[in-house]
N, C-alpha and C positions, 0 to 999 in steps of 0.2 A: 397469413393473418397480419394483420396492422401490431406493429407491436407498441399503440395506445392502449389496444385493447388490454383487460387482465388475463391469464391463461388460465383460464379456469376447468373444476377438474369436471366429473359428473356431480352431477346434485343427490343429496342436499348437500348446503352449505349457509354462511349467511353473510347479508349484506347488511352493511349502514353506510347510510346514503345522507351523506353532511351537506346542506343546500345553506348558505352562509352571502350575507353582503357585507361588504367592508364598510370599514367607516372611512371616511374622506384622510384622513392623515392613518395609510397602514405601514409606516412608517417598521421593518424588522420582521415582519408580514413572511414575507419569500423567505426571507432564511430561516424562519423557526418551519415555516411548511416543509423546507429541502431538509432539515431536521427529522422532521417528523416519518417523512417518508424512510428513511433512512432504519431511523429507528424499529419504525412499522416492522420492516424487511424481516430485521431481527429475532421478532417474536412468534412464538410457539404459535402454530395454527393460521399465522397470516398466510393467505394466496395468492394476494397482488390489488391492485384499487387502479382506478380509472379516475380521472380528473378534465374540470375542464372553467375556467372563467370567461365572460364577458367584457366587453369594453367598460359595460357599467360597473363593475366587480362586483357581480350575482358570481358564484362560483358553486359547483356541484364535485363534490368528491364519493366515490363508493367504494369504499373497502370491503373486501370479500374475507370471510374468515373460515376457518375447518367446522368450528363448531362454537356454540353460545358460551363456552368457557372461556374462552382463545379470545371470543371480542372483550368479555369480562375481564379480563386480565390486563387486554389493551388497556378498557378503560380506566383501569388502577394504576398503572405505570408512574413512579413517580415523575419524571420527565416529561409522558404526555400530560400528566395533571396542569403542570405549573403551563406547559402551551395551553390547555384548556383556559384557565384561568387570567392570562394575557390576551385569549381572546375574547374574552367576554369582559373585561374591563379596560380594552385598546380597539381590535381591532375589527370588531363585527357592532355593525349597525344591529343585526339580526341574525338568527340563524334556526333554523329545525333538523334534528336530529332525530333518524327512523332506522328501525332494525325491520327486518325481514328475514324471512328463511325463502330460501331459493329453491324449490321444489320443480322449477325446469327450466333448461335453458336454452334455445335455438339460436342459429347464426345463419348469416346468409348476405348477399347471393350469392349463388354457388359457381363457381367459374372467376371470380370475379379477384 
C-alpha cells in the first residue's frame, strides 16, 4: 500500500475531512501543520490522516479517529485550539469542516 495513504483499521471509525484555502501571505503555515501532525500522532484514538494541497492552496486533510470522543478531545487540545485560531485569523481565506462515520471502506486495484 502507498504509505500516503492512512492504515486504516475495519470500520466504524470517523473522519473529518478539513478542505481549507490559504490566504496569499501563509506565512508559519507548514510549520504549525508539521505541528500539528505531530501532535495528532499523540492523542488517544487517532489512526492516521491523509493530506493533500494544490498549486492554488485549496488543501484537503482527513483525519481518521477510533471514535466521536477521540475527535472531541482533538478538538479541545489546547495547542491544536490556539492553531485553530491562527488559522482563522492568518491563514485561511476559507475553510469547511465535516465529520463523518465511516461505516465502509474498500481499496483497490488489486494487483496493483
Amino acid at each position: 500500500m502507498n504509505d500516503r495513504f492512512a492504515p486504516l483499521p475495519d470500520p466504524p471509525y470517523y473522519a473529518v475531512i478539513f478542505t481549507n484555502q490559504l490566504a496569499e501571505d501563509a506565512a508559519g503555515y507548514g510549520e504549525m501543520a508539521d505541528k500539528m501532525v505531530i501532535l495528532a500522532t499523540q492523542q488517544d484514538g487517532y489512526i492516521g490522516a491523509e493530506s493533500t494541497r494544490d498549486i492554488n492552496g485549496l488543501g484537503i486533510t482527513v483525519s481518521y479517529w477510533k471514535d466521536h470522543s477521540a475527535l472531541v478531545d482533538w478538538k479541545k487540545q489546547v495547542d491544536h485550539l490556539g492553531a485553530q485560531a491562527l488559522g482563522k485569523s492568518r491563514w485561511y481565506k476559507h475553510y469547511n469542516l465535516r465529520i463523518a462515520k465511516v461505516e465502509r471502506n474498500y481499496s483497490g486495484p488489486e494487483g496493483r
